[in-house]
Biopython code that builds the backbone (N, CA, C, O; Angstrom):
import numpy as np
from Bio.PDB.StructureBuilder import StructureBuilder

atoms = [
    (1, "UNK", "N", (20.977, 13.114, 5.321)),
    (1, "UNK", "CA", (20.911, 12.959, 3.889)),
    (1, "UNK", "C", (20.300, 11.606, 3.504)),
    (1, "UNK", "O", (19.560, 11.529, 2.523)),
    (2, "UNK", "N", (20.539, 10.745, 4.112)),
    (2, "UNK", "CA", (20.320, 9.450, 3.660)),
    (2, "UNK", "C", (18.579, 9.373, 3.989)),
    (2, "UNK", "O", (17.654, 9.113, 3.221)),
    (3, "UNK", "N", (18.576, 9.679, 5.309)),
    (3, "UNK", "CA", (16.679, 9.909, 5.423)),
    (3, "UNK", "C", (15.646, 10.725, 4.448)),
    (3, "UNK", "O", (14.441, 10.649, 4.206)),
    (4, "UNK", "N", (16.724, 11.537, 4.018)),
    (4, "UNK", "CA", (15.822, 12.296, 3.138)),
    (4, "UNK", "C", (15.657, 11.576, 1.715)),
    (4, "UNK", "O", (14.645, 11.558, 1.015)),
    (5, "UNK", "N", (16.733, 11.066, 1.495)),
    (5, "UNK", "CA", (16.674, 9.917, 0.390)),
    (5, "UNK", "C", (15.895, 8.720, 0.308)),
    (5, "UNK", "O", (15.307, 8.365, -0.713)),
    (6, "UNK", "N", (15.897, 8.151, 1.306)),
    (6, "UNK", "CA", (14.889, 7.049, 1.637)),
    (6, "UNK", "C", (13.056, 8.024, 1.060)),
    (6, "UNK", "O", (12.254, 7.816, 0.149)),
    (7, "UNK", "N", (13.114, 8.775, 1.891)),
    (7, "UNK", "CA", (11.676, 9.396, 1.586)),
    (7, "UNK", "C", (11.150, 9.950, 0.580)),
    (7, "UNK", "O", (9.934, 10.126, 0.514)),
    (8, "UNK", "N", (12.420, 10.502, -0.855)),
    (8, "UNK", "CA", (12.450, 10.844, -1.698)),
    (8, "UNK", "C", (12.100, 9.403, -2.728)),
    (8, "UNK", "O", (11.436, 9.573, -3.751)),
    (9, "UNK", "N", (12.652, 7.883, -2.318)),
    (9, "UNK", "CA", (12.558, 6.870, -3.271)),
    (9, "UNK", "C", (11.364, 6.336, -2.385)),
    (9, "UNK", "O", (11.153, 5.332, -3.066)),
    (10, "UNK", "N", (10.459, 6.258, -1.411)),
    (10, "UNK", "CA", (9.064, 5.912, -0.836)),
    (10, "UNK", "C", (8.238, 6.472, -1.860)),
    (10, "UNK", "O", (7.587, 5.742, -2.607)),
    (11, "UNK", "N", (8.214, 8.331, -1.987)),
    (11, "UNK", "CA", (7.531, 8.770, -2.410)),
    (11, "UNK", "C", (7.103, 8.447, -4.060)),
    (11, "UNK", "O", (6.034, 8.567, -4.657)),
    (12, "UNK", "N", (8.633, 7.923, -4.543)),
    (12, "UNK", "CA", (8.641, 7.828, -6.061)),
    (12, "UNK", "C", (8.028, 6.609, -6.209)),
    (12, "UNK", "O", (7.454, 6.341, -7.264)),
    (13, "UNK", "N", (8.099, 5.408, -4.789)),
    (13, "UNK", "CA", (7.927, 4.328, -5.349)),
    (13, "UNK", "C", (6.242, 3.780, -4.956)),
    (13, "UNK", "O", (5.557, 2.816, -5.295)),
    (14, "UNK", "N", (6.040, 5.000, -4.045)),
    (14, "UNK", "CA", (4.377, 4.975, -4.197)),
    (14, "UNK", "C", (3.937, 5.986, -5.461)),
    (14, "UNK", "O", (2.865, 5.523, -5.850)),
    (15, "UNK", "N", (4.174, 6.813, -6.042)),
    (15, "UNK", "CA", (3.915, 7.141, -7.439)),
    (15, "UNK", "C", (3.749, 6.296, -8.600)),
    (15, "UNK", "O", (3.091, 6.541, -9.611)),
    (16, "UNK", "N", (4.479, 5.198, -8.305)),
    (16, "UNK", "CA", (4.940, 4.136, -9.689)),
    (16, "UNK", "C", (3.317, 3.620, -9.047)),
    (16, "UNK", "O", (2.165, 3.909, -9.371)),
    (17, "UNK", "N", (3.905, 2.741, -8.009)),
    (17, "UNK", "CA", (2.630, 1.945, -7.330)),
    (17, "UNK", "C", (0.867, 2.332, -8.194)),
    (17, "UNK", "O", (0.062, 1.778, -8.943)),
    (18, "UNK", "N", (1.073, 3.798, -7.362)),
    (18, "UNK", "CA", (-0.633, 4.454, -8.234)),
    (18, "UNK", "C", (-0.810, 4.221, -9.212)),
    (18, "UNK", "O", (-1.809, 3.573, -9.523)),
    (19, "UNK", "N", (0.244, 4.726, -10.279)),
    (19, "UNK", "CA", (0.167, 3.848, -11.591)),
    (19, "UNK", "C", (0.117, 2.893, -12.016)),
    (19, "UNK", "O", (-0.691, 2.692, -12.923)),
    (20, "UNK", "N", (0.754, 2.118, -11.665)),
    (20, "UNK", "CA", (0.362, 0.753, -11.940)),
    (20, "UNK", "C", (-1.197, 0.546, -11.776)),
    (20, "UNK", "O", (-2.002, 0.309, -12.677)),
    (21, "UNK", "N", (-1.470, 0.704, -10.277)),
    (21, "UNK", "CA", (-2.498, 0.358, -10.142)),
    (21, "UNK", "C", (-3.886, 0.858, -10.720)),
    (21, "UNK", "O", (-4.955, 0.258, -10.827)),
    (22, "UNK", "N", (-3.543, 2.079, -11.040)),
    (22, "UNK", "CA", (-4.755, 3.094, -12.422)),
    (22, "UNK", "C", (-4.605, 2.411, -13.653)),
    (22, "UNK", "O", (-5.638, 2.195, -14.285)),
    (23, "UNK", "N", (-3.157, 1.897, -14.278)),
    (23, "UNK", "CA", (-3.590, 1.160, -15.452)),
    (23, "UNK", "C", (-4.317, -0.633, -15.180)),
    (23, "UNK", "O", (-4.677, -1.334, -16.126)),
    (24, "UNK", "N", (-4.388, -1.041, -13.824)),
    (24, "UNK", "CA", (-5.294, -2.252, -13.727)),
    (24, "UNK", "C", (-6.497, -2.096, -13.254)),
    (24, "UNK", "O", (-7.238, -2.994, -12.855)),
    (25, "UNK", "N", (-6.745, -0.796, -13.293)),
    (25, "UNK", "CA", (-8.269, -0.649, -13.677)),
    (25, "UNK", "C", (-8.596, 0.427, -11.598)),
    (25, "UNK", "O", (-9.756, 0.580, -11.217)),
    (26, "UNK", "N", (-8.083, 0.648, -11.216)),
    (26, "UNK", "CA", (-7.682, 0.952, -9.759)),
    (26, "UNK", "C", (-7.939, 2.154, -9.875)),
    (26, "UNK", "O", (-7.362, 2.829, -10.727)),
    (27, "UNK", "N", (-9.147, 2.838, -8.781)),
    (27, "UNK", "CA", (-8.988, 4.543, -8.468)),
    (27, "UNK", "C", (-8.348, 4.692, -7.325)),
    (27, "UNK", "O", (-8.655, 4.148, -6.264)),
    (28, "UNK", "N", (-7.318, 5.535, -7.541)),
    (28, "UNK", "CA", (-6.723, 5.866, -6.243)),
    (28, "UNK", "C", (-7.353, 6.961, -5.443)),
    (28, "UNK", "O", (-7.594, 8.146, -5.674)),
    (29, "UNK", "N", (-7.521, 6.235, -4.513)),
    (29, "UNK", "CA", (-8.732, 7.466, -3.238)),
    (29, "UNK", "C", (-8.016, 7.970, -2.181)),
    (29, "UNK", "O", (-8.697, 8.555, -1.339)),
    (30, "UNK", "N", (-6.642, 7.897, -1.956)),
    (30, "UNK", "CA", (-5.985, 8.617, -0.965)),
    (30, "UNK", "C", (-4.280, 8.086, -0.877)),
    (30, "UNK", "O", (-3.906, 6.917, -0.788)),
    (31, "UNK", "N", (-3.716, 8.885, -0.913)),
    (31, "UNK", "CA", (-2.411, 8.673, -1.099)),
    (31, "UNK", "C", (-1.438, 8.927, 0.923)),
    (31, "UNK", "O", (-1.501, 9.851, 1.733)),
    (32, "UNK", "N", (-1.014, 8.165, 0.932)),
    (32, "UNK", "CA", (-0.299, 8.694, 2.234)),
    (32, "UNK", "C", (-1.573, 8.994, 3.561)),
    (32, "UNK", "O", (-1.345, 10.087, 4.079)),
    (33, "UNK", "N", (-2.330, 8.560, 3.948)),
    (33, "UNK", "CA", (-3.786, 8.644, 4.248)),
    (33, "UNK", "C", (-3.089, 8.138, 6.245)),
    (33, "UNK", "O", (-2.718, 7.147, 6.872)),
    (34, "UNK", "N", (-3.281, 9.488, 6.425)),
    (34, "UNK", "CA", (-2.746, 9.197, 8.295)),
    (34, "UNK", "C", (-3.706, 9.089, 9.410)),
    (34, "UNK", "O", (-4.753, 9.727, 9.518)),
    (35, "UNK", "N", (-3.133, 8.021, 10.402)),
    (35, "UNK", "CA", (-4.605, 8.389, 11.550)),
    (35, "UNK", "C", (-3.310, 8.188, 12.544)),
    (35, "UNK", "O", (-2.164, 7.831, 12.269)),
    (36, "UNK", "N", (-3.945, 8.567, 13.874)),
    (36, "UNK", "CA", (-2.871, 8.538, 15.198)),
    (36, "UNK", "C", (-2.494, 7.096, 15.331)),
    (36, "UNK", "O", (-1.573, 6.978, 16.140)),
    (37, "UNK", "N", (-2.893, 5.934, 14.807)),
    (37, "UNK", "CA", (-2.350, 4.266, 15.079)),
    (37, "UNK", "C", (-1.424, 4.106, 13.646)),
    (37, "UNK", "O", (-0.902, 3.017, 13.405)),
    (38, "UNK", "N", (-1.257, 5.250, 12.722)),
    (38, "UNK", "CA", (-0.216, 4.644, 11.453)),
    (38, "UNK", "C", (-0.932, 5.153, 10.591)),
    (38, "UNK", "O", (-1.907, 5.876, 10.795)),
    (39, "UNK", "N", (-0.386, 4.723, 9.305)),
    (39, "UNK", "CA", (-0.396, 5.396, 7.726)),
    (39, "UNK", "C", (-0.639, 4.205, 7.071)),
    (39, "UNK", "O", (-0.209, 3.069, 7.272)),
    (40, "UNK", "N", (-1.327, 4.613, 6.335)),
    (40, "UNK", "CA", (-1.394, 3.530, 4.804)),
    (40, "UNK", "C", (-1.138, 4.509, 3.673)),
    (40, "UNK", "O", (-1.637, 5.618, 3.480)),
    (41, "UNK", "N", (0.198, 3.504, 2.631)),
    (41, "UNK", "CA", (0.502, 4.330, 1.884)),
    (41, "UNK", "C", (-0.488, 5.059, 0.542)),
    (41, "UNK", "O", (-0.314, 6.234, 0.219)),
    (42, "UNK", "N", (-1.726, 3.988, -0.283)),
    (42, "UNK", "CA", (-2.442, 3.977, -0.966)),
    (42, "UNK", "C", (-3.792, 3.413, -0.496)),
    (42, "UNK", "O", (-3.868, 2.398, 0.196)),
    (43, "UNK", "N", (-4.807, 4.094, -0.891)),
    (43, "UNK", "CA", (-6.357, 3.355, -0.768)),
    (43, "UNK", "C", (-6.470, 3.771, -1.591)),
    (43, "UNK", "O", (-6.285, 4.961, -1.846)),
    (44, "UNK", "N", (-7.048, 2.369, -2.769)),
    (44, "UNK", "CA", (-7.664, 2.447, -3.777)),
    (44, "UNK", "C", (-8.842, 1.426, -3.976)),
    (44, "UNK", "O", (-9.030, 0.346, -3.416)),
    (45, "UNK", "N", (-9.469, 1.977, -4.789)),
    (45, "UNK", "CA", (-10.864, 0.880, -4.878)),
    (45, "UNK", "C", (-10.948, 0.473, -6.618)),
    (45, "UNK", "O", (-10.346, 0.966, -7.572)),
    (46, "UNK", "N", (-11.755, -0.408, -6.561)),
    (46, "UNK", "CA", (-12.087, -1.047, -7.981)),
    (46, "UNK", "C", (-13.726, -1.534, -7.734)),
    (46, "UNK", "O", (-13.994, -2.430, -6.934)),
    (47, "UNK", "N", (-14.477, -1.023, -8.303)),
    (47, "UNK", "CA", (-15.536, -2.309, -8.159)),
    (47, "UNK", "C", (-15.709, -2.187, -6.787)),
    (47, "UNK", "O", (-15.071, -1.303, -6.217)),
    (48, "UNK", "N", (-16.475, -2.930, -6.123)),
    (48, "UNK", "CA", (-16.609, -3.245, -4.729)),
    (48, "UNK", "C", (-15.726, -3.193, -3.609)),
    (48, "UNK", "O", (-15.925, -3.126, -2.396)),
    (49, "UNK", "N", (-14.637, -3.242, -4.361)),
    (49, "UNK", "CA", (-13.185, -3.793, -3.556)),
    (49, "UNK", "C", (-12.650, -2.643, -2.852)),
    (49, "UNK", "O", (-12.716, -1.531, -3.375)),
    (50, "UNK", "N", (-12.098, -2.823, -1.646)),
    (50, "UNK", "CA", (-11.428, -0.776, -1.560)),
    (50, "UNK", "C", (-9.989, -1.696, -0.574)),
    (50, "UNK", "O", (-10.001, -2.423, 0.419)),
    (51, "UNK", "N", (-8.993, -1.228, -1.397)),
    (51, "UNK", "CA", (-7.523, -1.756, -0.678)),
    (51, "UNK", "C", (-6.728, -1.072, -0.050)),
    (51, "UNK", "O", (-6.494, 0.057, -0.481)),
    (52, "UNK", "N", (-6.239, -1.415, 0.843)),
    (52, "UNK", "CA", (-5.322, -0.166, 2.077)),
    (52, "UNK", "C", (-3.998, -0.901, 1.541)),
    (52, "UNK", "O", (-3.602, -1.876, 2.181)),
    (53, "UNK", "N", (-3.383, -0.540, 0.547)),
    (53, "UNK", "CA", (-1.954, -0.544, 0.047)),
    (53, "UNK", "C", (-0.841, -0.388, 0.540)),
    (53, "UNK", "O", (-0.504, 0.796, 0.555)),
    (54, "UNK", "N", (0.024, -1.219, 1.038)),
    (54, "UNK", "CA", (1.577, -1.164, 1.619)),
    (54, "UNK", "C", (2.640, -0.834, 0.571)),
    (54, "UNK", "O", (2.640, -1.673, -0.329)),
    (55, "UNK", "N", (3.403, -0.019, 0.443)),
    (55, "UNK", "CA", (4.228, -0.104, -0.683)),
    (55, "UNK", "C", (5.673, -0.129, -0.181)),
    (55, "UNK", "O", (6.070, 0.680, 0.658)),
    (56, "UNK", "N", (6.542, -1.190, -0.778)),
    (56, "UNK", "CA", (7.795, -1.438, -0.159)),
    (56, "UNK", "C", (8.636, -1.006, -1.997)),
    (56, "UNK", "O", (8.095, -0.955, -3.102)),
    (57, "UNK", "N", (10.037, -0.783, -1.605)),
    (57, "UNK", "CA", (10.807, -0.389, -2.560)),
    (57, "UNK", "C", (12.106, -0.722, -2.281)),
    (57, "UNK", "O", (12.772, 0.162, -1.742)),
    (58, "UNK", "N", (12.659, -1.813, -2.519)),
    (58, "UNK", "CA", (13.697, -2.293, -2.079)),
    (58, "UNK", "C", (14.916, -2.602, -3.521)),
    (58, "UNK", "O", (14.573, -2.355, -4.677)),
    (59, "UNK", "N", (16.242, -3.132, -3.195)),
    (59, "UNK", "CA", (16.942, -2.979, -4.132)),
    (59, "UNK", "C", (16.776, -4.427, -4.943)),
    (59, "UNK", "O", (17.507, -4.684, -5.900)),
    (60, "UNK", "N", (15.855, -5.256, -4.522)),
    (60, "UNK", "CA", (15.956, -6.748, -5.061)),
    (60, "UNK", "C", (14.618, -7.688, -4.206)),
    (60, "UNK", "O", (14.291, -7.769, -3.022)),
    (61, "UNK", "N", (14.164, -8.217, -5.302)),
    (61, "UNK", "CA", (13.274, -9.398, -4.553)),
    (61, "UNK", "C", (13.062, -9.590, -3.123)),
    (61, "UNK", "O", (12.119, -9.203, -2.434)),
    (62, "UNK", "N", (14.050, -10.223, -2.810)),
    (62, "UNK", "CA", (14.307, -11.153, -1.591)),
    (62, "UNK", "C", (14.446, -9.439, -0.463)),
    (62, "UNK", "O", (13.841, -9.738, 0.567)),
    (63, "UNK", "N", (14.798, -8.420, -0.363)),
    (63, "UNK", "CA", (14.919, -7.163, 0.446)),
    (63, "UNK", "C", (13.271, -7.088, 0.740)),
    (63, "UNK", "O", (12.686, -7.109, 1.823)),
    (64, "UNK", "N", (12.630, -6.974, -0.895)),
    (64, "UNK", "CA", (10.952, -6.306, -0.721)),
    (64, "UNK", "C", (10.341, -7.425, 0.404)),
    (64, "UNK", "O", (9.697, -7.178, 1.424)),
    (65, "UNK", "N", (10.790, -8.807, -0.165)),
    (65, "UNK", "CA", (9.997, -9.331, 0.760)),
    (65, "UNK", "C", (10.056, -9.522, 2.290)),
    (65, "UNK", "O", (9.241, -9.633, 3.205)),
    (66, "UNK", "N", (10.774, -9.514, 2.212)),
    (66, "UNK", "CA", (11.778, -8.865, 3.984)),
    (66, "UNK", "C", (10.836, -7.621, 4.509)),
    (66, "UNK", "O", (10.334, -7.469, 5.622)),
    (67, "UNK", "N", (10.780, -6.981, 3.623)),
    (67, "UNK", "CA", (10.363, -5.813, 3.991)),
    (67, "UNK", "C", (9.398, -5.512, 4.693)),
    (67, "UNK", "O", (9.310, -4.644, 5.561)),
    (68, "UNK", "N", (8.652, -6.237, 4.317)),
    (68, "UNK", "CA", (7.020, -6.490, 5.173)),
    (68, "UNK", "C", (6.388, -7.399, 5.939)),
    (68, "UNK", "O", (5.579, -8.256, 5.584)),
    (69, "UNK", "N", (7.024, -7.034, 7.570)),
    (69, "UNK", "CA", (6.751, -8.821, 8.625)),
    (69, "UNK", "C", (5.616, -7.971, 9.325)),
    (69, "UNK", "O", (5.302, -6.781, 9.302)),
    (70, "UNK", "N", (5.171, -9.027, 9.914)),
    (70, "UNK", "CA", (4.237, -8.655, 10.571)),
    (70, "UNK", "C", (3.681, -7.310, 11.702)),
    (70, "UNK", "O", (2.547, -7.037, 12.095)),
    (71, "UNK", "N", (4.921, -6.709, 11.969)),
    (71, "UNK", "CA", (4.803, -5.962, 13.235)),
    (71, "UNK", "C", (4.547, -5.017, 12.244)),
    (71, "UNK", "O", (3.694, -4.303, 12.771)),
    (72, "UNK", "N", (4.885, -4.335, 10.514)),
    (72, "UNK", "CA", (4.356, -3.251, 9.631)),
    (72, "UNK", "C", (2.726, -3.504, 9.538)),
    (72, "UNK", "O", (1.867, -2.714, 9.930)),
    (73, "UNK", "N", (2.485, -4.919, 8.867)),
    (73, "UNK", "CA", (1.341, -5.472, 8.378)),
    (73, "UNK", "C", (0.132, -5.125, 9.960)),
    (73, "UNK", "O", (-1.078, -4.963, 9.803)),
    (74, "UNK", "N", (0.618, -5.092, 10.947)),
    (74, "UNK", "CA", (-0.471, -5.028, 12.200)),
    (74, "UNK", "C", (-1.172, -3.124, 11.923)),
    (74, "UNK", "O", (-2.292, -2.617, 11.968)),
    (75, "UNK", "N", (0.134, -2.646, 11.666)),
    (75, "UNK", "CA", (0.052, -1.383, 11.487)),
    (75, "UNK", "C", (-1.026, -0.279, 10.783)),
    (75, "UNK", "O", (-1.733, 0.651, 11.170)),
    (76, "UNK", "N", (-0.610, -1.180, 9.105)),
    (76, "UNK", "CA", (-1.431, -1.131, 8.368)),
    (76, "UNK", "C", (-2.766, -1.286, 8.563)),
    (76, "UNK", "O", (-3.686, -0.605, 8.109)),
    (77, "UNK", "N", (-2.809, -2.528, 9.495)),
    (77, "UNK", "CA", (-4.547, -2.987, 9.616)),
    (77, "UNK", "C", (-4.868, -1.859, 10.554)),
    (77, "UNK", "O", (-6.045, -1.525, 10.417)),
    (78, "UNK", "N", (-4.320, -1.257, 11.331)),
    (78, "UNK", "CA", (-5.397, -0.441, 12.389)),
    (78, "UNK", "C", (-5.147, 0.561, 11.875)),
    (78, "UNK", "O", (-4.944, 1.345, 12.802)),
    (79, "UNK", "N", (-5.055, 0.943, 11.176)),
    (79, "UNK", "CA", (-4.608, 2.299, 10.486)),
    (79, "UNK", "C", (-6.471, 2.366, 9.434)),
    (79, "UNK", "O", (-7.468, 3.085, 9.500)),
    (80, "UNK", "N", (-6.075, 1.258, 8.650)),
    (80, "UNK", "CA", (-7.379, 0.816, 7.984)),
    (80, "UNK", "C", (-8.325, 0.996, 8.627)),
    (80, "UNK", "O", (-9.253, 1.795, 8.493)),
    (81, "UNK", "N", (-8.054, 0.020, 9.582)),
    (81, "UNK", "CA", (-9.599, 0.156, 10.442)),
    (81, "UNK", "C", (-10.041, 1.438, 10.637)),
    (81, "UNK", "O", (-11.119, 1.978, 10.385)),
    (82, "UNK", "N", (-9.010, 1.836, 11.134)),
    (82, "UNK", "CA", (-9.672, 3.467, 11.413)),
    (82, "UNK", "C", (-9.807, 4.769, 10.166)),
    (82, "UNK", "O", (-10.080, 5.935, 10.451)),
    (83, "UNK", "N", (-9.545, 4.256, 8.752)),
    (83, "UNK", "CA", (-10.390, 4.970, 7.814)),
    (83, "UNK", "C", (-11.427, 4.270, 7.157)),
    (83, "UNK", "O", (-12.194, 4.855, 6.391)),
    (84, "UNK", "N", (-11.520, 2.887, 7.434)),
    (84, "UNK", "CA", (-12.633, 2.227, 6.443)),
    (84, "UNK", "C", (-13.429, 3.076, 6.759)),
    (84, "UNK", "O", (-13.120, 3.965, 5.966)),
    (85, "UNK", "N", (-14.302, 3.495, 7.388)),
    (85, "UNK", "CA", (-15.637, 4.137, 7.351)),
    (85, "UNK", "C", (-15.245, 5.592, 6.481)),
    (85, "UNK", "O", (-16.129, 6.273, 5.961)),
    (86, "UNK", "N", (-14.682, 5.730, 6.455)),
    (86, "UNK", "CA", (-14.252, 7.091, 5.471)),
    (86, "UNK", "C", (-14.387, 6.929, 4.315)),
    (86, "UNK", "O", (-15.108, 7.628, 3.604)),
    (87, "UNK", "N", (-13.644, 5.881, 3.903)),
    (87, "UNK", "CA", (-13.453, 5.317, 2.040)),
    (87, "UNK", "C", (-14.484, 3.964, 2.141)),
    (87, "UNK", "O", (-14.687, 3.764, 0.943)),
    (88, "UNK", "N", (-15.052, 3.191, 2.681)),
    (88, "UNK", "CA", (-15.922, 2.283, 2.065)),
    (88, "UNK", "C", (-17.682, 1.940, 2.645)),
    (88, "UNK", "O", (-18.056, 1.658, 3.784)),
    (89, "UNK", "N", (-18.378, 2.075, 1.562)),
    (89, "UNK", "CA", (-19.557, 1.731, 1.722)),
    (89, "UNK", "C", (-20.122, 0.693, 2.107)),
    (89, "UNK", "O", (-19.420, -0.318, 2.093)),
    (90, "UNK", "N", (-21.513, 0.557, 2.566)),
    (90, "UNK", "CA", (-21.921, -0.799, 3.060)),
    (90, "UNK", "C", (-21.745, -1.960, 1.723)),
    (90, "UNK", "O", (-22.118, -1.682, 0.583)),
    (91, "UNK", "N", (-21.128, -3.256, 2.088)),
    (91, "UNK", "CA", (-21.288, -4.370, 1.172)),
    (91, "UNK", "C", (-19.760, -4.885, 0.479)),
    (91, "UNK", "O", (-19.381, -5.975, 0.051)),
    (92, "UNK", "N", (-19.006, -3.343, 0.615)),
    (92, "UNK", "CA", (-17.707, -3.402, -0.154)),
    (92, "UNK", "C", (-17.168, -4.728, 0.612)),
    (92, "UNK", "O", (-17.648, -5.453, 1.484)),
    (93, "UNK", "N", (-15.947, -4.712, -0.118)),
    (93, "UNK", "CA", (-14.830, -6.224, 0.629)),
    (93, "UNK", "C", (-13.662, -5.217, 0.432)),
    (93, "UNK", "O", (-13.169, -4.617, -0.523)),
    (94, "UNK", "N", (-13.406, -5.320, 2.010)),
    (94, "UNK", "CA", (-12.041, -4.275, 2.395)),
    (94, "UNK", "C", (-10.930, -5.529, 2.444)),
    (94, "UNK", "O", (-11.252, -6.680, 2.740)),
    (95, "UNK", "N", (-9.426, -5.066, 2.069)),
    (95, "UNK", "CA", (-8.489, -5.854, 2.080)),
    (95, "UNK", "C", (-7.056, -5.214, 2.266)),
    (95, "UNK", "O", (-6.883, -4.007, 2.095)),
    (96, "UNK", "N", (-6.456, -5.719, 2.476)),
    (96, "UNK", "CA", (-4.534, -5.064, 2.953)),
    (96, "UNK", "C", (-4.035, -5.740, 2.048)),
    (96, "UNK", "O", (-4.154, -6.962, 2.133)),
    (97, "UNK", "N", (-3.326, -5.158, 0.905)),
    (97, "UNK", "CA", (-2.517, -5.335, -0.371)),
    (97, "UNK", "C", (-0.941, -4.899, -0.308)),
    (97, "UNK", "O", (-0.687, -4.070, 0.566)),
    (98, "UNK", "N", (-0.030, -5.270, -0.982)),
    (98, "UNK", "CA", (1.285, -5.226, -1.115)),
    (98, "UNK", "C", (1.258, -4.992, -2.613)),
    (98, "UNK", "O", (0.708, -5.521, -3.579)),
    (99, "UNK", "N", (2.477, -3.491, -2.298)),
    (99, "UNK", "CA", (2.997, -3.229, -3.646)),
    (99, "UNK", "C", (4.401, -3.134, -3.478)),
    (99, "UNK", "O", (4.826, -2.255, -2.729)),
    (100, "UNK", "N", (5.529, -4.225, -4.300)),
    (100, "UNK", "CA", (6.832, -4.345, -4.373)),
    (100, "UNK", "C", (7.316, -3.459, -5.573)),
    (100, "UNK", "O", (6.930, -3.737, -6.708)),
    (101, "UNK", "N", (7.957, -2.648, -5.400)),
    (101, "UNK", "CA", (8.625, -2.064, -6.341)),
    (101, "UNK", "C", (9.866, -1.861, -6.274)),
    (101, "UNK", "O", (10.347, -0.901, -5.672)),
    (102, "UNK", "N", (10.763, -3.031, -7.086)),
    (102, "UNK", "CA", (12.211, -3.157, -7.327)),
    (102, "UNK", "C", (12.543, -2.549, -8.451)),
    (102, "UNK", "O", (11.679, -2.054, -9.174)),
    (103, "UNK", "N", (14.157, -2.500, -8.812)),
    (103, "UNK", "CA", (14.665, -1.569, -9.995)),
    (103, "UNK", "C", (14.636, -2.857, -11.410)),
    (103, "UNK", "O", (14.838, -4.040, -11.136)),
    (104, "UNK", "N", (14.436, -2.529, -12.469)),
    (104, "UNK", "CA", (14.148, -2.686, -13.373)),
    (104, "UNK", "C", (12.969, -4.411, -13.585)),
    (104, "UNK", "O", (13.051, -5.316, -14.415)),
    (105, "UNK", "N", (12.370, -4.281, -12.864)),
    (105, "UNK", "CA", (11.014, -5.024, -12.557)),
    (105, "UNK", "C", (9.764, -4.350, -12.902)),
    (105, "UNK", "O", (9.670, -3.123, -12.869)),
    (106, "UNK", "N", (8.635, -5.255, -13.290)),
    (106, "UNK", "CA", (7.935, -4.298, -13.167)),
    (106, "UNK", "C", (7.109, -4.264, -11.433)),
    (106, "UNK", "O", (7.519, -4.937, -10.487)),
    (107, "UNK", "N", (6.426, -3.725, -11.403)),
    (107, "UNK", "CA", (5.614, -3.643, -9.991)),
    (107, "UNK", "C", (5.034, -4.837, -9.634)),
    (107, "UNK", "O", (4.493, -5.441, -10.560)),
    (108, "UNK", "N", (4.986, -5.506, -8.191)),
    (108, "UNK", "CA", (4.352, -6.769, -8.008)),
    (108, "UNK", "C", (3.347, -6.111, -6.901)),
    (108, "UNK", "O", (3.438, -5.267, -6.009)),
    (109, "UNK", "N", (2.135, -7.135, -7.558)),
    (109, "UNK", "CA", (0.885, -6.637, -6.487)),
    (109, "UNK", "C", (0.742, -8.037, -6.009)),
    (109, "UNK", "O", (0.721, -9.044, -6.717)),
    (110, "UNK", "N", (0.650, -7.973, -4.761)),
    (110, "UNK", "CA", (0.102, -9.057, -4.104)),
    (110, "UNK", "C", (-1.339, -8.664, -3.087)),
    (110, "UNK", "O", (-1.163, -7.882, -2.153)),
    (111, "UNK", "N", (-2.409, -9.112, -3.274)),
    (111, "UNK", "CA", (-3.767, -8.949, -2.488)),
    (111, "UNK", "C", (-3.866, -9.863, -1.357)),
    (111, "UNK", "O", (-3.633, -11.010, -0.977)),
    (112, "UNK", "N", (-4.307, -8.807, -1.051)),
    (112, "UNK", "CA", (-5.094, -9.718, 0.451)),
    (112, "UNK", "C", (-3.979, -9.927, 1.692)),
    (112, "UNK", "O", (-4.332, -10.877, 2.390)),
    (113, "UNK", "N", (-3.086, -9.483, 2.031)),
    (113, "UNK", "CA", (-1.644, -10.216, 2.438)),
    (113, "UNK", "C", (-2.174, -10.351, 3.979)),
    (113, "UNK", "O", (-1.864, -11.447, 4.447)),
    (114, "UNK", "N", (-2.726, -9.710, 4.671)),
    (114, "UNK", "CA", (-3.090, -9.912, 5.775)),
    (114, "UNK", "C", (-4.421, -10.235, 6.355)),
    (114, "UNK", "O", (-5.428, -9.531, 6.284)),
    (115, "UNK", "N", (-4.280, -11.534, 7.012)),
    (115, "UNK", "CA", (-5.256, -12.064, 7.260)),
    (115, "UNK", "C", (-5.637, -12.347, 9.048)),
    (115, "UNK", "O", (-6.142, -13.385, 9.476)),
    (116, "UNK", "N", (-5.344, -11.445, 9.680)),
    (116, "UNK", "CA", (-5.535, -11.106, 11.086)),
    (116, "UNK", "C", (-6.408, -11.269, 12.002)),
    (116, "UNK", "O", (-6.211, -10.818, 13.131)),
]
sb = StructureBuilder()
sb.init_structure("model")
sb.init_model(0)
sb.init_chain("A")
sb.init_seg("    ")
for serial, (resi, resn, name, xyz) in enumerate(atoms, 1):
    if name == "N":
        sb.init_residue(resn, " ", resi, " ")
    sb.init_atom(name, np.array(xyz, "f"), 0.0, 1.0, " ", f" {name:<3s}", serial, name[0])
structure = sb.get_structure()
């Protein structure tokens, strides 16, 4: 029960995430986007930019940021690596982004978080 709950508040809290990120101007190009080295939860692009999105959902600040150490963040990147050629064109600027989504907050985006 509890696993299924966890995956039920991921899913909601990458839903919020998309939104957010469609009202800052953000197309979302793949949601939940899998390769055999890991998942990225969102790729979205703006402009030139195309972001492989982490989304954490924790009960408070200090949890979200916990949430995301390095051994997730490695994850993310080869996961990326292995769709950039799928979602981005020659010239773009690819990047690994963080989306915190706590309860009555609004959504925190942080860019660029990994620098590997």
């Amino acid at each position: 029960m509890t696993r299924r709950r966890a995956e039920r508040g991921g899913r909601r809290a990458e839903r919020l995430a998309a939104w957010w990120l469609r009202l800052k101007g953000w197309r979302i190009l793949a949601v939940r986007a899998r390769t055999p080295v890991g998942e990225v939860d969102l790729i979205a692009r703006r402009g030139r930019t195309v972001a492989f999105v982490e989304v954490k959902a924790r009960a408070s600040d200090d949890a979200a940021g916990l949430a995301l150490d390095e051994y997730r963040l490695r994850r993310v990147a080869r996961a990326a690596e292995a769709l950039a050629p799928r979602y981005s064109r020659p010239g773009d600027t690819l990047r690994i982004d963080a989306m915190f989504i706590v309860p009555r907050r609004l959504p925190r985006h942080l860019a660029n978080v990994w620098h590997g």
